[in-house]
Every structure is written in structure tokens, then in C-alpha cells.
C-alpha positions as a printed NumPy array, in Angstrom:
array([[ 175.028,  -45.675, -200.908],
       [ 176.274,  -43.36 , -197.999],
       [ 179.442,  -43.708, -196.44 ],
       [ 177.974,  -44.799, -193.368],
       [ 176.012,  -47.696, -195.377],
       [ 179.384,  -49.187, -197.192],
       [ 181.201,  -49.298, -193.881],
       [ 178.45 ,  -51.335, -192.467],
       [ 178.726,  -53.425, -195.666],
       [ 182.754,  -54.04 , -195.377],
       [ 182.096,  -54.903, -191.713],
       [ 179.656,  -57.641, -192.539],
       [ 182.032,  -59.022, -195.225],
       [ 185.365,  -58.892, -193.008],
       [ 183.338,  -60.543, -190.021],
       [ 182.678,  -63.342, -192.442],
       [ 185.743,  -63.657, -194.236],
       [ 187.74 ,  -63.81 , -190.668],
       [ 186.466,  -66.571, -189.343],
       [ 186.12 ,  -69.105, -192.945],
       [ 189.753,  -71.336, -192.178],
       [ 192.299,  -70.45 , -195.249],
       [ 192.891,  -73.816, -195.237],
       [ 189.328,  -74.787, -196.685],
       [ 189.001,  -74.692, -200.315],
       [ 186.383,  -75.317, -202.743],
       [ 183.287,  -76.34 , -202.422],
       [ 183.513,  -76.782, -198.912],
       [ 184.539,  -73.177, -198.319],
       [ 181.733,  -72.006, -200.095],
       [ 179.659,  -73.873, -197.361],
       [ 181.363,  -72.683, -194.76 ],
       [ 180.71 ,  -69.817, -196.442],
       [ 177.337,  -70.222, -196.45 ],
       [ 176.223,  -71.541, -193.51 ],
       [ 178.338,  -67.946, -191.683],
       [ 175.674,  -66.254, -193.576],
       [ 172.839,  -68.288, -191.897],
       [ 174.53 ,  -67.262, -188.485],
       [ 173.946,  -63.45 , -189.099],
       [ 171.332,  -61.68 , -187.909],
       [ 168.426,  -60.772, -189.863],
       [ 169.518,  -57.403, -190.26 ],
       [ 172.381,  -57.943, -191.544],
       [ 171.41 ,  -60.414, -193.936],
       [ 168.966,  -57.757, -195.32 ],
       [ 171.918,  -55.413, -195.373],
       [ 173.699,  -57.862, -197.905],
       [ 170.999,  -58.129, -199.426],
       [ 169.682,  -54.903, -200.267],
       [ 173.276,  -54.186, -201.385],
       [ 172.848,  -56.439, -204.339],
       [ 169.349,  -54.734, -204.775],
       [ 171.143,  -51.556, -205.161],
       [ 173.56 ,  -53.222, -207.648],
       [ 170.42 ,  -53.979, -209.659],
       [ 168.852,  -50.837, -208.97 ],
       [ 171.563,  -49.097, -211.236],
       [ 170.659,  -51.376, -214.269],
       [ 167.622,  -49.091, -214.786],
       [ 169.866,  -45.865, -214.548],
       [ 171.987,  -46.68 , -217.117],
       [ 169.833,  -48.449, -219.335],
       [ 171.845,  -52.27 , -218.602],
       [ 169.798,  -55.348, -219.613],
       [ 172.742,  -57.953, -217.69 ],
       [ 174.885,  -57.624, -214.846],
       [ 177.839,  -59.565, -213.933],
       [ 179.568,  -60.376, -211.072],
       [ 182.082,  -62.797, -209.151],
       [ 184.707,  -65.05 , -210.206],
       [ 187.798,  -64.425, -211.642],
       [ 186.848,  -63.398, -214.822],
       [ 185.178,  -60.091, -213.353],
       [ 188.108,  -58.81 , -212.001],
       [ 186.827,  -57.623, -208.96 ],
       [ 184.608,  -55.613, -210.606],
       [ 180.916,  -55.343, -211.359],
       [ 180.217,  -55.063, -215.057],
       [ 177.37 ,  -54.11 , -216.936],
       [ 175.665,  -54.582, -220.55 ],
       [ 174.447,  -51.48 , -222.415],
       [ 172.605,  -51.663, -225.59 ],
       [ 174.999,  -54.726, -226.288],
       [ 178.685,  -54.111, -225.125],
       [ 179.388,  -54.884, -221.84 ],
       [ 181.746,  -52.97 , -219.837],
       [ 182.898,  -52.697, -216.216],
       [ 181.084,  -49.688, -214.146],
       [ 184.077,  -47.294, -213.254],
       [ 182.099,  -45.433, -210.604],
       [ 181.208,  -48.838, -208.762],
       [ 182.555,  -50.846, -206.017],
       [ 185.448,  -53.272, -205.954],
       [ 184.715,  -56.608, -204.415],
       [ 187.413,  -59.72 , -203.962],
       [ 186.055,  -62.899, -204.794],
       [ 185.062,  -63.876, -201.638],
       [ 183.142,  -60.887, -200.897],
       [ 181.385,  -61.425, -204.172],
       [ 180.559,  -65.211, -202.987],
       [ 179.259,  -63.704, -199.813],
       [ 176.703,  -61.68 , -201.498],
       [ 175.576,  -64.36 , -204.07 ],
       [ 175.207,  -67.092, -200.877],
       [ 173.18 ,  -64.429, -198.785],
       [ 170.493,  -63.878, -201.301],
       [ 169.292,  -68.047, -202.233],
       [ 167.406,  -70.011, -199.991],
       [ 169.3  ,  -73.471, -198.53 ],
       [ 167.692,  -75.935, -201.036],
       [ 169.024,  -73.845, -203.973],
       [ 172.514,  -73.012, -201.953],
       [ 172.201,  -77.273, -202.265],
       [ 171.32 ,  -77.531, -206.144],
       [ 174.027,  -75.242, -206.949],
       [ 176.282,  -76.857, -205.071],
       [ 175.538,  -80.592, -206.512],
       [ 174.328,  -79.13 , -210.386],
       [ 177.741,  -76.325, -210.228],
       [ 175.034,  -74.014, -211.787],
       [ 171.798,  -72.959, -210.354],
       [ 168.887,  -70.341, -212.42 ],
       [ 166.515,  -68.642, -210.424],
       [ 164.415,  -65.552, -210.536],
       [ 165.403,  -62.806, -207.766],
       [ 162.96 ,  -59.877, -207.39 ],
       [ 163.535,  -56.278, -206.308],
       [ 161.253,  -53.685, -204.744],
       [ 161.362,  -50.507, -207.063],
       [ 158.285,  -48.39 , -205.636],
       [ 155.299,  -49.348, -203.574],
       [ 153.686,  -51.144, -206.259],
       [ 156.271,  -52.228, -208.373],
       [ 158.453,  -54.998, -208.584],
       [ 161.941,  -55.703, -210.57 ],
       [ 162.386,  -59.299, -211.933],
       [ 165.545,  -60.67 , -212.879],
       [ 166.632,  -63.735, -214.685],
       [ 169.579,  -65.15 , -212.352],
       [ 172.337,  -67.506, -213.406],
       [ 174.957,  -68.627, -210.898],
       [ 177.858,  -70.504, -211.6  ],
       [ 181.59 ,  -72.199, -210.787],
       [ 184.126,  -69.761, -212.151],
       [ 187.961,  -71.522, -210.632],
       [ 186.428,  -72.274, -207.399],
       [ 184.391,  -69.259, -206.637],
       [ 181.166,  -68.595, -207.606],
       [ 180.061,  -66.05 , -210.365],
       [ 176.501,  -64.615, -211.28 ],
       [ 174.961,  -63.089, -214.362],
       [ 171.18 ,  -61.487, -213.563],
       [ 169.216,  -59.973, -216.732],
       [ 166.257,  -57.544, -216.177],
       [ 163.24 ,  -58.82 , -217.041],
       [ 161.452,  -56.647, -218.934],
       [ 158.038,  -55.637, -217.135],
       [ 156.539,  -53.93 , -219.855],
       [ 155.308,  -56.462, -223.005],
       [ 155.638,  -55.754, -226.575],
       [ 152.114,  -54.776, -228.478],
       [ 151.699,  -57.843, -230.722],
       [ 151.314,  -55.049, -233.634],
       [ 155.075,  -53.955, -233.14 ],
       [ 156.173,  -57.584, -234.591],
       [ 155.051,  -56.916, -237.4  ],
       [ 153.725,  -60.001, -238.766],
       [ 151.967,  -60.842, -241.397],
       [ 148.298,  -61.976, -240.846],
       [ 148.52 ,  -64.937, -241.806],
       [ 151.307,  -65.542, -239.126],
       [ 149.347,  -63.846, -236.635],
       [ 146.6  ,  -66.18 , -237.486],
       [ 149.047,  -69.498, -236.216],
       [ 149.885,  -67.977, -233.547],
       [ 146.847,  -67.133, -232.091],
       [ 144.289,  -69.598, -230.597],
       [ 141.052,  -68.177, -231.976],
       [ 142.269,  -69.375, -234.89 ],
       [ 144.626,  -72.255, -234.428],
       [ 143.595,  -74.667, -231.839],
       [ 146.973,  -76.67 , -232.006],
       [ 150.421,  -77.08 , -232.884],
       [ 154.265,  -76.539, -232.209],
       [ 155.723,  -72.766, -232.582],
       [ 159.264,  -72.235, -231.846],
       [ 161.042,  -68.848, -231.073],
       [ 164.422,  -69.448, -231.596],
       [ 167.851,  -67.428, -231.311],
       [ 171.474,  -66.869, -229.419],
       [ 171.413,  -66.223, -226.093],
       [ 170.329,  -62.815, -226.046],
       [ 168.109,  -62.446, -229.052],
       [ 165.057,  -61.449, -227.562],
       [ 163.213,  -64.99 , -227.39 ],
       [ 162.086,  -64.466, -224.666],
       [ 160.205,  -61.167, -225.222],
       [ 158.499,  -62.252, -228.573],
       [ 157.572,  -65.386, -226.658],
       [ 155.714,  -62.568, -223.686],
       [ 154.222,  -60.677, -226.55 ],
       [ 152.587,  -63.896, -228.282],
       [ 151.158,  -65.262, -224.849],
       [ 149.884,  -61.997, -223.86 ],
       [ 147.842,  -61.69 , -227.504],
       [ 146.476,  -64.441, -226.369],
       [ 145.45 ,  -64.051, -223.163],
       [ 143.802,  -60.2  , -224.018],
       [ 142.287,  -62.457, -227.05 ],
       [ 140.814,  -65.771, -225.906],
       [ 138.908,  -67.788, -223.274],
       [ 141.493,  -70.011, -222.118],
       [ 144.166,  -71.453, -219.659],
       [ 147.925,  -71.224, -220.737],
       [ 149.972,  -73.188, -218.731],
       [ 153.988,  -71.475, -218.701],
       [ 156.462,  -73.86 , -217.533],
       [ 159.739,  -72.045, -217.216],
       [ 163.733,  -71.69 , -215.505],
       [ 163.232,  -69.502, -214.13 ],
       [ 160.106,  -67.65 , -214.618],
       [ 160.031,  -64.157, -216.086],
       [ 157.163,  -62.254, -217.01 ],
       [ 154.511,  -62.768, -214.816],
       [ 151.022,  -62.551, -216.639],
       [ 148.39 ,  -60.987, -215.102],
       [ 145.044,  -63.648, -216.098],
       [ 142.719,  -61.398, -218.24 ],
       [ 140.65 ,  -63.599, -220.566],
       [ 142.664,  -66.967, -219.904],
       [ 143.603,  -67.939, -216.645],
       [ 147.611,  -68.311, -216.876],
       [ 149.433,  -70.916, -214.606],
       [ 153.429,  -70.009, -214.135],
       [ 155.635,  -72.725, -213.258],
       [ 158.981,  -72.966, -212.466],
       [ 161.263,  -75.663, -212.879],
       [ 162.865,  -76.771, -209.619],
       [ 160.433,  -74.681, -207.4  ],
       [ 156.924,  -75.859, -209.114],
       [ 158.032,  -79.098, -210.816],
       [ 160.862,  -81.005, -211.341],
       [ 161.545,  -80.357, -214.69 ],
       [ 160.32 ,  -79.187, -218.313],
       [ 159.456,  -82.975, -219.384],
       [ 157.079,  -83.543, -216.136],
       [ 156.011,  -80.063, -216.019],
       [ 154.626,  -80.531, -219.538],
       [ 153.6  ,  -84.111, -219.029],
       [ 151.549,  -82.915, -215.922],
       [ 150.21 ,  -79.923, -217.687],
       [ 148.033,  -82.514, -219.654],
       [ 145.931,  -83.225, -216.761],
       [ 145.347,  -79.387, -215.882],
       [ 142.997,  -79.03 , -219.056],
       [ 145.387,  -76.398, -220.687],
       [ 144.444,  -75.139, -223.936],
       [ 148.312,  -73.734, -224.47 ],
       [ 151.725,  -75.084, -222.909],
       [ 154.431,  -73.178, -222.962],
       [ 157.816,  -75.011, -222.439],
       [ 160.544,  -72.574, -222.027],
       [ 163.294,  -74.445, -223.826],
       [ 163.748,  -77.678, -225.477],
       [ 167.13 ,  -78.524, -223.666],
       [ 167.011,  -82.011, -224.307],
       [ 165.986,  -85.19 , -226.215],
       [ 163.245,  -85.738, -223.793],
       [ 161.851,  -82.528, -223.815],
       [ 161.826,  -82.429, -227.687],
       [ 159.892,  -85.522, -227.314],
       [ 157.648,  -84.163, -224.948],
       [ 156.691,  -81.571, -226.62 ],
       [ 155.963,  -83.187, -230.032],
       [ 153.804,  -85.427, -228.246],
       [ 151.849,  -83.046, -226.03 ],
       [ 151.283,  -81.198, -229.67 ],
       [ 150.196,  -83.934, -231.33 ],
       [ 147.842,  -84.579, -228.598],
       [ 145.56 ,  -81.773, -229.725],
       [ 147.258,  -78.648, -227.935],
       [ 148.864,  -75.231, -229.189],
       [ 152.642,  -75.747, -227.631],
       [ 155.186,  -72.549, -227.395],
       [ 158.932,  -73.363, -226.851],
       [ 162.351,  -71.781, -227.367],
       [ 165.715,  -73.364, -228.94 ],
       [ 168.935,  -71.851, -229.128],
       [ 169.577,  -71.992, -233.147],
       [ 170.218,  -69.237, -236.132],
       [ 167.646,  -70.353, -238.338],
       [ 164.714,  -72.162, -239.096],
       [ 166.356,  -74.716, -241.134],
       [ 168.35 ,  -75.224, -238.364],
       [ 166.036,  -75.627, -236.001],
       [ 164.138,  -78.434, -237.635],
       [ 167.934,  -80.034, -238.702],
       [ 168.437,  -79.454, -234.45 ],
       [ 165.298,  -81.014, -233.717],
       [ 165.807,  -84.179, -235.582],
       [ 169.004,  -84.427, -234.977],
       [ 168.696,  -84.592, -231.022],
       [ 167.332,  -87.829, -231.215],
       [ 168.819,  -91.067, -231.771],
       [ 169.154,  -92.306, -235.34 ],
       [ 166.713,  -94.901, -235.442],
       [ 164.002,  -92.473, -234.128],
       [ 164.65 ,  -89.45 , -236.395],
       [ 162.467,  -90.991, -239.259],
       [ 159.458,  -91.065, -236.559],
       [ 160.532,  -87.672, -235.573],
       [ 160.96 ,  -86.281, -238.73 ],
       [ 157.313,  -87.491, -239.684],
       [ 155.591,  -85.857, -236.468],
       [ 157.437,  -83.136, -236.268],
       [ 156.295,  -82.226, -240.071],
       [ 152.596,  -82.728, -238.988],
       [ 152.306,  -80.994, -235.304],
       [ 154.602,  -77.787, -236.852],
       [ 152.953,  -74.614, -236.852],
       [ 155.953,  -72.168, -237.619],
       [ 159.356,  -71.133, -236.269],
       [ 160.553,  -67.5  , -235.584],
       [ 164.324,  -67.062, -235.814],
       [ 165.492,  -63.931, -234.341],
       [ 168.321,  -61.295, -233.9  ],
       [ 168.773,  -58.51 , -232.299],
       [ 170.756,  -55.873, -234.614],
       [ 172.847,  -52.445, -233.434],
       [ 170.628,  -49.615, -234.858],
       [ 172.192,  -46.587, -236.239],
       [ 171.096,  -44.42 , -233.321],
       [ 173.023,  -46.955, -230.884],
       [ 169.898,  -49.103, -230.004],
       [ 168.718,  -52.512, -231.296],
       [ 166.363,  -53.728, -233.353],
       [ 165.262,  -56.85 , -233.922],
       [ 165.83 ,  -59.051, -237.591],
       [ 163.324,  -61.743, -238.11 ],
       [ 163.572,  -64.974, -240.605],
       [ 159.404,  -66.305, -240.329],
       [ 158.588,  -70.038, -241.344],
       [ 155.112,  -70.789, -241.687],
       [ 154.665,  -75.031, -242.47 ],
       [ 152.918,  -74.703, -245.383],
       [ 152.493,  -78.246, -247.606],
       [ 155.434,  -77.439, -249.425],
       [ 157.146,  -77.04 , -246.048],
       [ 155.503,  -79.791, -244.473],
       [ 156.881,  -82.546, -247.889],
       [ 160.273,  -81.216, -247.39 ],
       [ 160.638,  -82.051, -243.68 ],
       [ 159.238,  -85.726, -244.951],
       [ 161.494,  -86.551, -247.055],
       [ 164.345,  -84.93 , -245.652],
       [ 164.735,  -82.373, -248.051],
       [ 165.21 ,  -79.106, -245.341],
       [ 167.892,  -77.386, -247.792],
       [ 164.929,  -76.781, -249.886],
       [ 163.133,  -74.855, -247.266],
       [ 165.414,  -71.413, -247.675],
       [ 164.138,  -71.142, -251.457],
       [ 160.837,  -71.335, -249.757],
       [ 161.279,  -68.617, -247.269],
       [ 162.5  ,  -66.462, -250.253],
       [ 159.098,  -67.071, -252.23 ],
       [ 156.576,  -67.143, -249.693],
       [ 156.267,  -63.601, -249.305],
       [ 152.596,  -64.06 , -249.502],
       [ 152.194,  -65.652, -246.571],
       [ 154.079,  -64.237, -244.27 ],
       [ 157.565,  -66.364, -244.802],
       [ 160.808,  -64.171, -244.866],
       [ 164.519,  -65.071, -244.647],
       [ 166.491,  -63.455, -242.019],
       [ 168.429,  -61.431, -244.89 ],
       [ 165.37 ,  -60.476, -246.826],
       [ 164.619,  -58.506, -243.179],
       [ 168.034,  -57.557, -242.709],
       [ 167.46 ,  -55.737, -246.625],
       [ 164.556,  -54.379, -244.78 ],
       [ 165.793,  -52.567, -241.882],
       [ 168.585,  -51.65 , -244.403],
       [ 166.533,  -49.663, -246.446],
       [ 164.744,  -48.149, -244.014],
       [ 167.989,  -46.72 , -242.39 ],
       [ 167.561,  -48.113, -239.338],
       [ 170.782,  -50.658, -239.801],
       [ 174.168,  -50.131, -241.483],
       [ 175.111,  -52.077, -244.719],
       [ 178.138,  -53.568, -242.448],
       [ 175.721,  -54.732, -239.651],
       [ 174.06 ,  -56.563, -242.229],
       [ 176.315,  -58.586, -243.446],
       [ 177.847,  -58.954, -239.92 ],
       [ 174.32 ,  -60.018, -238.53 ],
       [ 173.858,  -62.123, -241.928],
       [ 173.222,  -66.171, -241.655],
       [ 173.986,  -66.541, -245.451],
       [ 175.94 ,  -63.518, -246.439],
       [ 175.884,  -64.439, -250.45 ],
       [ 172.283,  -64.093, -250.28 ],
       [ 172.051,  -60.598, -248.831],
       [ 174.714,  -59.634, -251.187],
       [ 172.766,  -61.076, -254.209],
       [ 169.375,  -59.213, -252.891],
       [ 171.101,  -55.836, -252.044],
       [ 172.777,  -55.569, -255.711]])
């Protein structure tokens, strides 16, 4: 940015910042805040605008997945993760919190400056012109952070996975893909930051090279876009297409879908939702935010209340197709590479979530080679021997560190 352009900037900000009383605080600064930004000129709003674009622009330089912004806990400064470690970008502009809330405020629309101001947190997808034919999508989080506002954006990556570079077995490709599975639950699960979200991209889009179809994504915010190539693929987004991931399912019924895709089973109803929509006769994809697959059935069952986990337990153990729990490991070379642990409902699988007997279920990872099952540290041995991964990122990355030890010896 030129001189020129960052004066320009500074004068939009101070012009903005004079006139907002020091004796409003809160939420009602921020919409003072707000609508000042609604009184600029279009030209200037672009300015702001296109100043956060260039912000963004720099992920891509440096190789950043997240940026971060805003709030106290920046600093004033705009901060940046690289292959994992986030750091502050020395060469980069300092912003007071104000001017930081000014940005964030002239880039959403008035119904999601509202959300955000009644929910204290609003997600949303922002989008970024790179080159005449190419677009930027980011995954946007903004938030309450002491009374000013603070945003996190994560590049969407444009570019999906093969389905080959998973490496799964065949008979895991085989449930996943609806040639071959008409139905059932799948669940890619992980931190924040694992990669769900990718794998998730990379199984849709084998299926929409692969089969005549209509997958129905149903997302907050939206990410990938997919481009309809033998399935036609519906994208909606919670607050913008429908009201949430329990209607937006429950509505995707009467679109004759032949896969739903709920981005995240957040809550009890959702959960519910999606067992039912499954046991209905479709193929369902979601996401959950656990370690394991043990733990993601436990988590599952255990979001309901007690006197439905029994009816729970029972469904979920018939509609189950498998569940994918992934990290994302520091490489050797300074990358990251992602450790799998693979759960394919076999009957074994399927008596065990019956009766209540999920501690079994690791000894069945550990044997079920054959089909496709692994535990996370069998793959962490893996990419161990390989050399892609150190011996202490495996145990760090570990979910049960006696059993890599035992395996490794």
C-alpha cells in the first residue's frame, strides 16, 4: 500500500473516530460506530474495504491459513498463522481498537451488523477478488473481545484434495461413496483446525465427479463452493439460506437429495436431526469437534438427555457408516501432515455401541486392519516410520500415549 493510499486510510478512520461521543461505550458505541460507516460515501467504504482485502491478500504471500485481528488481545497488531504458530506480522500496520472495529463494521451488511450485535458472535464467509477469474474465500468469525470487537478469517482452500491422497482403504472408500452406499451417517471429526473441513471437500467432490446425484451442503458459513459436475450440488448457509442446521436439514428432505451434508452437529437437535434424516434412507456427512472415534459416539450419546440415550444409542448403531478422526501433525520439513484414526461400523462395532460397550471399540480399531480401521497411533507409527514426523511429535500428537509406546518398542 502506497503512502498516498494509508493516508487516505488514517483519514477515513480519524473522521470516524472524531465524531463517535467518548462518553458512549459498549455496544452502543459500536453502533454508533456503525451506522458513521453507513454515512460514508461509497468510495470510501470501498477504501476500508479493500484495505482488509489487502490484509488478506498477504495470507497467500506468506503462506498464513488464519488471520487475526481486533480486540485487546491483538495488541494492536495484525497476526498471522504459518504452518501452525501464529505470530504478529512485524512489517504490518498498527491499528487501535477502534480503528480495528471500524474495519470489521465496514465490511458486513446491516442484518449481520444486527446478529452480531444480539448473538455477541457472528460467522460469515467474506470473499476477495485475486485475478479476473478468481476469487478468495474466507471463513470469518467475529466476536466480543472487552467491549470491542475482534475477528479471526481462515482461507479457504480453493483447490480440493484428490480423494487418492487420503489414502484410504477400499473398503472405506466404498462407505463413503454413493455408488456404493446409498445411506448412512459419516462423521469427520477433530480440534478446531484439524482439517475437517478439507477431508469433508475431498469426500463430496468424489462424489460429485462419481455419481448422478444432488448433494445438498448446509453450512456456517459456506466454504468450498462446488462446481455441479455429475450431481447437482445445493450450498446453503445458515443465517443467509436457512435459519439453521436443524431446518436446513429438515427442509433438505423435501428437495429429493440423495446426500446432506450438515456442517456440524452443534447441538442436541441437530444430532437428532441428523440421525433421523439418516435413518430415513439418505447418505448424511457432518463434522464434530472430538479426538477420537470413541469419543465421538460417547459425545453423541451423551448430548442427549438420559432417558433418550438408550433410543439414541440403538439408532445411532444402525444409521452409522464410519467416523474419521483427524490431526494435523508438524512434519519434519516444517509443514503438516495429517494423522488419521478410521472407524468403519462393522457388526462387531455396531454390538458394542448396543450394549454400551464403546471401550471395546479401540481393540477393534487395532485389529481391523483388514478393513480399513486404524487407531490414530497406529498412523502416527506410520508417518513415524516413514520420516515424515518426529518420535516427539508423536507422542505429543498421541490420544493414548501407552499405546504408541507399546507399538513403537
Amino acid at each position: 500500500m502506497s503512502t498516498i493510499q494509508k493516508q487516505e486510510i488514517q483519514s477515513i478512520l480519524d473522521k470516524i473516530i472524531k465524531i463517535i461521543p467518548s462518553s458512549v461505550q459498549g455496544v452502543e458505541r459500536l453502533r454508533e460506530i456503525f451506522n458513521a460507516v453507513q454515512k460514508l460515501s461509497e468510495n470510501e467504504k470501498l477504501k476500508l474495504k479493500y484495505f482488509m482485502d489487502g490484509l488478506l491478500a498477504q495470507m497467500e504471500k506468506i503462506a498464513a491459513s488464519d488471520i487475526d485481528m481486533g480486540g485487546t488481545g491483538c495488541g494492536g497488531r495484525v497476526w498471522y498463522r504459518i504452518y501452525g504458530a501464529k505470530k504478529p506480522w512485524d512489517e504490518g500496520p498498527e491499528l487501535s481498537k477502534s480503528e480495528t472495529d471500524i474495519i470489521f463494521l465496514a465490511v458486513i451488511m446491516p442484518s449481520q451488523f444486527e446478529f452480531l450485535i444480539s448473538k455477541k458472535n457472528l460467522d460469515f464467509s467474506y470473499v476477495i477478488k485475486i485475478s479476473e477469474n478468481e476469487n478468495q474465500r474466507f471463513r470469518a468469525d467475529m466476536y466480543f473481545d472487552l467491549d470491542n470487537l475482534a475477528l479471526n478469517m481462515r482461507a479457504i482452500n480453493t483447490e480440493i484434495r484428490p480423494f487418492k491422497s487420503l489414502n484410504f482403504h477400499p473398503e472405506i472408500a466404498k462407505a463413503l461413496s454413493l455408488k456404493y452406499l446409498k445411506y448412512g451417517l459419516t462423521l469427520v471429526t477433530g480440534i478446531t483446525g484439524s482439517g475437517k473441513s478439507s477431508t469433508l471437500d475431498t469426500i463430496i467432490d468424489a462424489n460429485n465427479r462419481s455419481v448422478d446425484a444432488h448433494i445438498v451442503i448446509i453450512a456456517s458459513p459456506i466454504e468450498m463452493v462446488h462446481n455441479p459436475r455429475r450431481s447437482i450440488v445445493r450450498h446453503r448457509e445458515v443465517g443467509r439460506d436457512t435459519q439453521s442446521f436443524k431446518l436446513g436439514a429438515v427442509e433438505a428432505l423435501r428437495q429429493d437429495p440423495d446426500i446432506i451434508v450438515i456442517g456440524e452437529l452443534r447441538d442436541p437437535e441437530t444430532i437428532m436431526t441428523a440421525l433421523e434424516i439418516t435413518d430415513s434412507g439418505h447418505k448424511t456427512f457432518s463434522t464434530l469437534h472430538t479426538a477420537s472415534a470413541t469419543e465421538s459416539i460417547d459425545r453423541i450419546i451423551g448430548e442427549v438427555p438420559p432417558e433418550e440415550q438408550e433410543r439414541v444409542r440403538n439408532r445411532l448403531a444402525d444409521v452409522l457408516t464410519c467416523v474419521i478422526s483427524q490431526k494435523l501433525i508438524p512434519t519434519i520439513d516444517g509443514k503438516r501432515v495429517m494423522a488419521k484414526e478410521v472407524l468403519l461400523n462393522t457388526t462387531s462395532v455396531k454390538a458394542a455401541i448396543k450394549n454400551n460397550n464403546t471401550s471395546e471399540i479401540y481393540q477393534m480399531l487395532m485389529e481391523g486392519g483388514n478393513t480399513g480401521m486404524t487407531t490414530l497411533e497406529q498412523d502416527l507409527k506410520r508417518l513415524y516410520d516413514e520420516g515424515v514426523i518426529s518420535l516427539e511429535e508423536a507422542y505429543n500428537y498421541a490420544n493414548n500415549k501407552k499405546k504408541l509406546k507399546d507399538i513403537i518398542n
